[in-house]
N, C-alpha and C positions, 0 to 999 in steps of 0.2 A: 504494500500500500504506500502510495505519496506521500512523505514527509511534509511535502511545501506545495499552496496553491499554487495553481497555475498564472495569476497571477503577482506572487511574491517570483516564481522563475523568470516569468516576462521579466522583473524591474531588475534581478540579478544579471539575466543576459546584457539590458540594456545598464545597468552600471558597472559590470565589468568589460563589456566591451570585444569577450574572445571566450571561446569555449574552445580547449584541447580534444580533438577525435583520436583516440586511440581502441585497438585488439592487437588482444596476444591470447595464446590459451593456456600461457604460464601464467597460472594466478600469484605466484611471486611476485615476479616480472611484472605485471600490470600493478598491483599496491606498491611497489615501489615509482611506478609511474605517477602514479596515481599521487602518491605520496608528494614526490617532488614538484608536481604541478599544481597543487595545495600550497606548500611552501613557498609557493614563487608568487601565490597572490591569487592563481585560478578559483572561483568558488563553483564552478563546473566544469563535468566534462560529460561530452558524450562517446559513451562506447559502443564502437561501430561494431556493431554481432553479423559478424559475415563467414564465422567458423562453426564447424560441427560442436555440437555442447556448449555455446557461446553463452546460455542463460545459466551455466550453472557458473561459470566461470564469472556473468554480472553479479547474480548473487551473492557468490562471496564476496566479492567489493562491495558490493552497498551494505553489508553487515560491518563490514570492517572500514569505513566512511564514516556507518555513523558511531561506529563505537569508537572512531580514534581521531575524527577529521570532523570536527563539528562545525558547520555551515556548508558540507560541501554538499550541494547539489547534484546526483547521480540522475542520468538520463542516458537511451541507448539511440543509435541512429539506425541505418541500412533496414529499417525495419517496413514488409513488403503486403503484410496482411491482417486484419486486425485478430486473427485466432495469436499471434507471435506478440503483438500490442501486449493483451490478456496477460501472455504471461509473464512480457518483462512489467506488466506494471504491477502483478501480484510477489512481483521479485525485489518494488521499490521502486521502480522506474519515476522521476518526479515529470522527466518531459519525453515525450515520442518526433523520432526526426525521421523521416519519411523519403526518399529518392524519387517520388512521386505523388501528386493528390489521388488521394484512394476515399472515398468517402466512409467506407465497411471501416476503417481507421477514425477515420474521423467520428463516429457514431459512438464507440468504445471508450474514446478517450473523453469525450465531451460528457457519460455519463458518468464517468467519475473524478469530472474535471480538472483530467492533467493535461496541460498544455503540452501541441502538437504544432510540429511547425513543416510542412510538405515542402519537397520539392519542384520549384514553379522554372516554367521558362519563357513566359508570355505576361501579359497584361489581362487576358484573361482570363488564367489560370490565377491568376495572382488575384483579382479579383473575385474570381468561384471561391476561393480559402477563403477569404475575408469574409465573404457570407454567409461562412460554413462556420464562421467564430475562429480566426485563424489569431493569432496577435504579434506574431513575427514570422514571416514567410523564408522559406529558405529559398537562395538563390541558387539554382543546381543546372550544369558545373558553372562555378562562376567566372574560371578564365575563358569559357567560352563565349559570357557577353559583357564582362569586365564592367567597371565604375561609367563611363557612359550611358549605358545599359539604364543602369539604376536615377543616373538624374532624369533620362528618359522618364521612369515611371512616377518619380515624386514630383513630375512638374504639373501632370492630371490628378494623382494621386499623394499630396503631402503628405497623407496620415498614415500610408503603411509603410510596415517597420520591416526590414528588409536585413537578412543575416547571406549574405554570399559563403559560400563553400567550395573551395578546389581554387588553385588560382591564387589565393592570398599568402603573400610572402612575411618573414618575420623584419620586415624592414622596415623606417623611416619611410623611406621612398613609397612603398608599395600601401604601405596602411593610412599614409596620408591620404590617395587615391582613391581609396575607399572613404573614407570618412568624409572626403572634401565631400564626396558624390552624397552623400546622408544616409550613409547606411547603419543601423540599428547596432550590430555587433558583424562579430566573424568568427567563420567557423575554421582553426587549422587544423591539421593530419601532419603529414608526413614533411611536412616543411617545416614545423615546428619541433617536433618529438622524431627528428629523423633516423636514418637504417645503425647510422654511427655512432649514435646516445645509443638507441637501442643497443645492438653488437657490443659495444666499449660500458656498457650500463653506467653512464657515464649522468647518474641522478643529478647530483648538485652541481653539472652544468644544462640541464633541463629545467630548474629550480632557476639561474642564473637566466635563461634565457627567454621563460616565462617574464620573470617581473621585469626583465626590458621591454618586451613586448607591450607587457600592461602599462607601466610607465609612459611607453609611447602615444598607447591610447587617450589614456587620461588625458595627456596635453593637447590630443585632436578634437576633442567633446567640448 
């Protein structure tokens, strides 16, 4: 069951500004992620379940989240149906991230309202969320239509809240582009928590390269 309304998640996304995407099916290895990306100032992550057994491996992170990480926010992403919804949200799931609007998703999470954020890639789609009770859309993949993209749609639409995923670098450069454009927060992967943290388990410079990251946001907002 959900720790935190869906929206106390919305104002977390939007006040920190980046949520960490990570899997692994060494549940180690992910709490020590996990861990580090806490320490550096994340108060979310989403974990991308795209492996065999991926909800029992959530599971033990959000017991051991909330028993040693207090405030962090556990949410899973890649998620394709709302039977998979069910059961990371009986596992704790506080928010559902979506690779596409699926509405059978949407129906599940709205009745036990935990914030759900789909993958959009139109104006339309972005707009069928929003009237489906959406309160931050995911932008998917987002180097394919980049910060132009998004001033596009906040110039009809000011009032949605827009999180791009894929695409976003941990850089000055790169997050400023985002942010000029108005977008809500960002989702990183593999650009942030990359192959050589991973390999080198190299935490307290994942730890180091979160809070610059956040850092940088803060001064964008």
């Amino acid at each position: 069951m959900a720790q935190y309304t869906r929206i106390e998640v919305a104002q977390a996304m939007k006040n920190t500004g980046m949520i960490p995407l990570f899997f692994s099916n060494d549940i180690e290895l992910s709490k020590n992620i996990l861990k580090a990306c806490y320490d550096g100032g994340a108060r979310l992550l989403e974990f991308t379940a795209r492996g065999d057994f991926a909800h029992e491996i959530f599971g033990e992170l959000t017991k051991y989240a909330i028993k040693e990480l207090p405030g962090m926010i556990m949410g899973v992403g890649s998620v394709t149906d709302a039977a998979a919804a069910s059961l990371y949200m009986q596992l704790g799931a506080n928010f559902i991230v979506t690779p596409v609007l699926r509405e059978d998703i949407v129906i599940v999470c709205n009745r036990r309202k935990v914030l759900w954020s789909p993958g959009c890639g139109t104006l339309t789609e972005i707009t069928k969320a929003e009237e489906l009770g959406c309160e931050i859309v995911k932008l998917f993949p987002g180097d394919i239509y980049g910060p132009e993209f998004i001033k596009g749609i906040k110039g009809p639409q000011p009032w949605t809240s827009i999180m791009p995923t894929g695409g976003v670098h941990p850089t000055a450069e790169n997050l400023t582009s985002w942010f000029n454009a108005g977008v809500t927060c960002v989702g990183m992967g593999s650009q942030l928590i990359t192959k050589e943290i991973v390999a080198n388990k190299d935490f307290k410079g994942l730890t180091e390269k979160v809070k610059e990251v956040i850092e940088i946001i803060s001064k964008l907002k």
